[in-house]
Chimera marker file (.cmm) of the C-alpha trace (Angstrom):
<marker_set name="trace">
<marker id="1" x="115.896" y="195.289" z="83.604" r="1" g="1" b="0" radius="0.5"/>
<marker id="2" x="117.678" y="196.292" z="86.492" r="1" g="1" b="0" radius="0.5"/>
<marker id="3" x="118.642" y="192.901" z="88.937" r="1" g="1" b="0" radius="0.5"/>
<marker id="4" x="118.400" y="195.133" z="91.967" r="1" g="1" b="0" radius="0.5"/>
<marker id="5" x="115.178" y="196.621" z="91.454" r="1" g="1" b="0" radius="0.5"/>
<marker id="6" x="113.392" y="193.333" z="90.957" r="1" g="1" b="0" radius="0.5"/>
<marker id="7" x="115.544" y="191.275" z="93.808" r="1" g="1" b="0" radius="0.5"/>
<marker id="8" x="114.069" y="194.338" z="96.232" r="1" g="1" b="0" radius="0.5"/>
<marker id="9" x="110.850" y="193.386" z="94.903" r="1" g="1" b="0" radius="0.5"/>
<marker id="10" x="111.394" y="189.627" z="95.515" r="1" g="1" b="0" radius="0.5"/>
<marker id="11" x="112.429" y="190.362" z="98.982" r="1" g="1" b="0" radius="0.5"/>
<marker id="12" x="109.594" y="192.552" z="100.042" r="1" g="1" b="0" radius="0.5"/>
<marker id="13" x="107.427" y="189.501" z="98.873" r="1" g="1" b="0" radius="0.5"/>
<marker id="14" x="108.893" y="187.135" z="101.101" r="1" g="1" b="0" radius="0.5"/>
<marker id="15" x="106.617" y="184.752" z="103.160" r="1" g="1" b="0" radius="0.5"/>
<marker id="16" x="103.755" y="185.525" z="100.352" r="1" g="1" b="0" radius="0.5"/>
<marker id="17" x="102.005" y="183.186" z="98.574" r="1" g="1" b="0" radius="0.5"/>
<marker id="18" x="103.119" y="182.993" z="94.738" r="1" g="1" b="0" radius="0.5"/>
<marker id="19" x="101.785" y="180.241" z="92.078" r="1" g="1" b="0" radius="0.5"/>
<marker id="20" x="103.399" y="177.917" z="89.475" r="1" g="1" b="0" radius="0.5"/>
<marker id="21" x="102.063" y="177.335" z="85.936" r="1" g="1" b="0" radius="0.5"/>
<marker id="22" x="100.306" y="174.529" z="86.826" r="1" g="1" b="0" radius="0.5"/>
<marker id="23" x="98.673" y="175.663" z="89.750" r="1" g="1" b="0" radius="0.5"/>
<marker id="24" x="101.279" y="174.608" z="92.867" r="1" g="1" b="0" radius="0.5"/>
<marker id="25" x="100.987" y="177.411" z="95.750" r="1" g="1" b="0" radius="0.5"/>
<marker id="26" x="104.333" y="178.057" z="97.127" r="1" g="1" b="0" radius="0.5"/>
<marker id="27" x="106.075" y="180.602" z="99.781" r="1" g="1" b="0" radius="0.5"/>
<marker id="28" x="109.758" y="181.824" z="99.949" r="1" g="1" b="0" radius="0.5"/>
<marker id="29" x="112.159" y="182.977" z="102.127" r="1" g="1" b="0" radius="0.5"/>
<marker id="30" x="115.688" y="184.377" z="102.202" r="1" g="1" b="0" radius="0.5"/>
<marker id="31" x="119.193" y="182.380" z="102.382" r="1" g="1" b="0" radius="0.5"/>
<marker id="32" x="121.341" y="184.634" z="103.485" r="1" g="1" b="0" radius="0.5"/>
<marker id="33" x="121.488" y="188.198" z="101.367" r="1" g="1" b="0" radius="0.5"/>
<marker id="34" x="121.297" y="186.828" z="98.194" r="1" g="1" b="0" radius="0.5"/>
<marker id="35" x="119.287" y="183.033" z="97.784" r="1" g="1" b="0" radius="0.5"/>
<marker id="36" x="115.761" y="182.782" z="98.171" r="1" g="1" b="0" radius="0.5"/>
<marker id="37" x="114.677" y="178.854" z="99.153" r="1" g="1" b="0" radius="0.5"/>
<marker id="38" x="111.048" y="177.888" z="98.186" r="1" g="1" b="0" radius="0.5"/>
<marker id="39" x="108.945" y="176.279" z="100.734" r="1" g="1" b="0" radius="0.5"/>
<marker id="40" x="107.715" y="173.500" z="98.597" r="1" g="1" b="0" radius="0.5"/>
<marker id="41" x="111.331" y="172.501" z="97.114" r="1" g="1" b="0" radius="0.5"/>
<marker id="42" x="114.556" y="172.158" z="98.335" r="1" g="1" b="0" radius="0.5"/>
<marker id="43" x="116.068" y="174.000" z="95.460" r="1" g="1" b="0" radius="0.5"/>
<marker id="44" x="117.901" y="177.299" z="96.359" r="1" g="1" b="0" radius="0.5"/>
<marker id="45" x="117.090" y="180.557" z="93.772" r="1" g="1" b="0" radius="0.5"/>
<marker id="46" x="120.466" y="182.496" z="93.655" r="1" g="1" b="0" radius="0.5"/>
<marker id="47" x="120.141" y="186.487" z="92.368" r="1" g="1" b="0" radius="0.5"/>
<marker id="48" x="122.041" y="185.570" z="89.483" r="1" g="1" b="0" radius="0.5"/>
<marker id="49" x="119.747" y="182.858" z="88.314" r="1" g="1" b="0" radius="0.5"/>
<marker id="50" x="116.803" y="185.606" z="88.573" r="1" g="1" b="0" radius="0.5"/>
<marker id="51" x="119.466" y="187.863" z="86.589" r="1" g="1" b="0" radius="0.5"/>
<marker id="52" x="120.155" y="185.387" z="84.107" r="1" g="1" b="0" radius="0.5"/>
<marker id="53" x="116.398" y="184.866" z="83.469" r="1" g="1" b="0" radius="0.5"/>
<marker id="54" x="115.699" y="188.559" z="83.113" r="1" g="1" b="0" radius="0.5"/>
<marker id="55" x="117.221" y="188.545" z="79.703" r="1" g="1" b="0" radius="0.5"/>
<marker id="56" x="113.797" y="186.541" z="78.668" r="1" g="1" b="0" radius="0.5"/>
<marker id="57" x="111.183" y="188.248" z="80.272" r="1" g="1" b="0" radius="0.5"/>
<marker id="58" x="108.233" y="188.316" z="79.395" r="1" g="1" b="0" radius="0.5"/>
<marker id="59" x="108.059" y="184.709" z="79.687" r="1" g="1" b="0" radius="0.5"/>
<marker id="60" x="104.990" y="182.521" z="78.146" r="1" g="1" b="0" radius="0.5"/>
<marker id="61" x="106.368" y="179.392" z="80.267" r="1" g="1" b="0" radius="0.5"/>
<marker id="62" x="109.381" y="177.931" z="81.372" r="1" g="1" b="0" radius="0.5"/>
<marker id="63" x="111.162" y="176.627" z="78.086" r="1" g="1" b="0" radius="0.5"/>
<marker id="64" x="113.353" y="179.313" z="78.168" r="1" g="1" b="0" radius="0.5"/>
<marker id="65" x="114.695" y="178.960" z="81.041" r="1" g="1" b="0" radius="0.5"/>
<marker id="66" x="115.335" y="175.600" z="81.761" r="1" g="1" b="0" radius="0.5"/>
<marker id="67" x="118.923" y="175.334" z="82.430" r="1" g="1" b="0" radius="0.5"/>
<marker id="68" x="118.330" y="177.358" z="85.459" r="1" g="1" b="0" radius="0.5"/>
<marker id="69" x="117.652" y="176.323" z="88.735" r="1" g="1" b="0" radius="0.5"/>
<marker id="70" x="113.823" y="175.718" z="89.354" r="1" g="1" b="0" radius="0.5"/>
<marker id="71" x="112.376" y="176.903" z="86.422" r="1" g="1" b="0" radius="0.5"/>
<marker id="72" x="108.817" y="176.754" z="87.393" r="1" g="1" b="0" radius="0.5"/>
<marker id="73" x="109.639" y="178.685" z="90.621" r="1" g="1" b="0" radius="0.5"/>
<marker id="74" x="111.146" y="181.952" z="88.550" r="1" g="1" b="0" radius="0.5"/>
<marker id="75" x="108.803" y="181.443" z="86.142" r="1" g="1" b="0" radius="0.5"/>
<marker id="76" x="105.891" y="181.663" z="88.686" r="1" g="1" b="0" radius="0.5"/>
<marker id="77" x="108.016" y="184.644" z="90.759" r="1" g="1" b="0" radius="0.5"/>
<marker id="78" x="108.699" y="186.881" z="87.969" r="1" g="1" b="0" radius="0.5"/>
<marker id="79" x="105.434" y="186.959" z="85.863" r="1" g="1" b="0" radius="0.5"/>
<marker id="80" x="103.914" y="188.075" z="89.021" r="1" g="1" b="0" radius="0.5"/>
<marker id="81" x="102.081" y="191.161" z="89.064" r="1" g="1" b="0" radius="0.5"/>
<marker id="82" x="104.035" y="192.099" z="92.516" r="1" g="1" b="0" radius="0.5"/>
<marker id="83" x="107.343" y="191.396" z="90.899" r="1" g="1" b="0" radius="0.5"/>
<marker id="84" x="107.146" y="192.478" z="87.498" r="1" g="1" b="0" radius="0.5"/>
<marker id="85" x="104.636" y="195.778" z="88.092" r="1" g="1" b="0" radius="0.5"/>
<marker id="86" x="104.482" y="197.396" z="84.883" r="1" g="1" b="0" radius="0.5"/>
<marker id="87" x="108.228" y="196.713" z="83.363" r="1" g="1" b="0" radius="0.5"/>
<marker id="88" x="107.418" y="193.493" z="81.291" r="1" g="1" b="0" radius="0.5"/>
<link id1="1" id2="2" r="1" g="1" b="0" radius="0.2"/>
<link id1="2" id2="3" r="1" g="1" b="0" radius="0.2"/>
<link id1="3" id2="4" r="1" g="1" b="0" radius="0.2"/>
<link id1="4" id2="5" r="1" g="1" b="0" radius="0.2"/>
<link id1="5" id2="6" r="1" g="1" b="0" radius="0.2"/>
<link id1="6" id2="7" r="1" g="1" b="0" radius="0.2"/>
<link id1="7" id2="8" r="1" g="1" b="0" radius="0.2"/>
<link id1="8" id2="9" r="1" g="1" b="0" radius="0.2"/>
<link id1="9" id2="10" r="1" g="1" b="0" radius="0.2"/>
<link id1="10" id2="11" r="1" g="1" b="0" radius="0.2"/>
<link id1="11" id2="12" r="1" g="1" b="0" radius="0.2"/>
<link id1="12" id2="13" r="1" g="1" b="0" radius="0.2"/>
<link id1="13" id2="14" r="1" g="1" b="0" radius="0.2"/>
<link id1="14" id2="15" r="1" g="1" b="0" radius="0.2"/>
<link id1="15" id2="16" r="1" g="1" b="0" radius="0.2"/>
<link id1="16" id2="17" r="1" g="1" b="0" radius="0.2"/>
<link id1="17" id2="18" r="1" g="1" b="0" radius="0.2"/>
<link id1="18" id2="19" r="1" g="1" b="0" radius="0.2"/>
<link id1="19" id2="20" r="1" g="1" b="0" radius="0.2"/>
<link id1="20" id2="21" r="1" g="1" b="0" radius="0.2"/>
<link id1="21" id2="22" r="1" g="1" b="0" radius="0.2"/>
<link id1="22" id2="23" r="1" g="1" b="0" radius="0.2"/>
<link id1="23" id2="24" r="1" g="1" b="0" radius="0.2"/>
<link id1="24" id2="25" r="1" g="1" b="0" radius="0.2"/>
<link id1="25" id2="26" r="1" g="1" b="0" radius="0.2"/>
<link id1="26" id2="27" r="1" g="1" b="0" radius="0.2"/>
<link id1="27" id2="28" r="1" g="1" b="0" radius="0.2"/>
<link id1="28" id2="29" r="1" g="1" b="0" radius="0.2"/>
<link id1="29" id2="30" r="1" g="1" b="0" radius="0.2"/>
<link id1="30" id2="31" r="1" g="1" b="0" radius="0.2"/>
<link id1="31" id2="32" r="1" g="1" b="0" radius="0.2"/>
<link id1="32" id2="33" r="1" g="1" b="0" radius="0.2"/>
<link id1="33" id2="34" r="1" g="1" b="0" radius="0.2"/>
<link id1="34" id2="35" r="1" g="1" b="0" radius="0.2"/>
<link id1="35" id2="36" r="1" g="1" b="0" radius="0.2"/>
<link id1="36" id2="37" r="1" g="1" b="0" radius="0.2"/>
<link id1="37" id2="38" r="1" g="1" b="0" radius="0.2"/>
<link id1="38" id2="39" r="1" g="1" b="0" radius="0.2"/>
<link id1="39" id2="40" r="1" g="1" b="0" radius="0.2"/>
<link id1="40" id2="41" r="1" g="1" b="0" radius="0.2"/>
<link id1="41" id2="42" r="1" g="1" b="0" radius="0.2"/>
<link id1="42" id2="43" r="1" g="1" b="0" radius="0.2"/>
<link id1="43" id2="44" r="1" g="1" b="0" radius="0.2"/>
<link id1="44" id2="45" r="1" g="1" b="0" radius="0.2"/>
<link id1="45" id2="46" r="1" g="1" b="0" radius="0.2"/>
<link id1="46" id2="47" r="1" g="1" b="0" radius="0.2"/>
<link id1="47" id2="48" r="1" g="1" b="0" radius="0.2"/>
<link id1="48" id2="49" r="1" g="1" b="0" radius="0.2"/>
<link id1="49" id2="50" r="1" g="1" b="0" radius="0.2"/>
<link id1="50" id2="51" r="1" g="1" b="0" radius="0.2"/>
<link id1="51" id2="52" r="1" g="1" b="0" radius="0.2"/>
<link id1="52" id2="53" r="1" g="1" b="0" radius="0.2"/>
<link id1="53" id2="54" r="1" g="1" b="0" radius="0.2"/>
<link id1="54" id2="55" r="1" g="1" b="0" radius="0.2"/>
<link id1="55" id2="56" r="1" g="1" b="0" radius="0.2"/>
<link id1="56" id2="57" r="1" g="1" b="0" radius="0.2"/>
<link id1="57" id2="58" r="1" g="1" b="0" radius="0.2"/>
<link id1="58" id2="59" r="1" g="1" b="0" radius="0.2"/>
<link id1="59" id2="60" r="1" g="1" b="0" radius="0.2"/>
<link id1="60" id2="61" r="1" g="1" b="0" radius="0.2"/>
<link id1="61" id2="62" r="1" g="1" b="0" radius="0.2"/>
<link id1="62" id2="63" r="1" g="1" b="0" radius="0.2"/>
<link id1="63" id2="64" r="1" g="1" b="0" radius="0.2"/>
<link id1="64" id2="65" r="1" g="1" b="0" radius="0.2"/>
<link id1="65" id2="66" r="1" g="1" b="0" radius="0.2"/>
<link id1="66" id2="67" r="1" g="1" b="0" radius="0.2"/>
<link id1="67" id2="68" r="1" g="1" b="0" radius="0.2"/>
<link id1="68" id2="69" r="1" g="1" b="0" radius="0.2"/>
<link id1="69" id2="70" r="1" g="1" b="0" radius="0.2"/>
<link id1="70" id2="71" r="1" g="1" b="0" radius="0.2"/>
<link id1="71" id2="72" r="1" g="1" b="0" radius="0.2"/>
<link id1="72" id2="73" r="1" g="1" b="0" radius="0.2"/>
<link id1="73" id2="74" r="1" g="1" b="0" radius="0.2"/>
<link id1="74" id2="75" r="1" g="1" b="0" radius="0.2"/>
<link id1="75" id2="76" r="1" g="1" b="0" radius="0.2"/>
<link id1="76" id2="77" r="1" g="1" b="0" radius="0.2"/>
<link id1="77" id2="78" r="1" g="1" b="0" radius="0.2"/>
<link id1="78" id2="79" r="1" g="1" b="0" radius="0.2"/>
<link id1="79" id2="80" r="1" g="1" b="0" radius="0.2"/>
<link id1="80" id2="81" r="1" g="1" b="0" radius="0.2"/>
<link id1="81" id2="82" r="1" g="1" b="0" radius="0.2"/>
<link id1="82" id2="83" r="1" g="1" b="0" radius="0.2"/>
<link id1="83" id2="84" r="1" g="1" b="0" radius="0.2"/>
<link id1="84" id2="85" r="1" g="1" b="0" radius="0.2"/>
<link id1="85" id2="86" r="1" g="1" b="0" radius="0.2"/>
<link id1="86" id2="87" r="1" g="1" b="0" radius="0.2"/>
<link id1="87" id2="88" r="1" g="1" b="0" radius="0.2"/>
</marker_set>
């Protein structure tokens, strides 16, 4: 899956609400052109991380894709209908 296709979708998503596995409601918004920063955290989402957890979409939780940076937040991003659409 193509990085810049979802990271347009991410950013077109900003400021909307978006929920984790177990239930947490959360909001984004952008770090410069590239970071997104949770509302809820204090963690910054890079595009790479989101690239580098591509490679295991779909994803049933966040085991995966632990050794990234806030796991449950691109878990709860990417499995979204908005996000994902029809491509996993």
């Amino acid at each position: 899956m193509n990085v810049e296709i979802i990271w347009s979708r991410i950013v077109e998503n900003i400021g909307r609400e978006f929920i984790q596995i177990r239930g947490r409601i959360f909001t984004y918004e952008l770090k410069g052109s590239s970071s997104i920063r949770p509302n809820t955290t204090n963690r910054i989402i890079s595009k790479s991380q989101i690239e580098k957890a591509l490679e295991f979409v779909p994803l049933e939780n966040t085991a995966k894709i632990q050794n990234l940076q806030a796991p449950s937040y691109i878990y709860a991003i990417l499995m979204d209908d908005r996000i994902r659409k029809n491509d996993w």
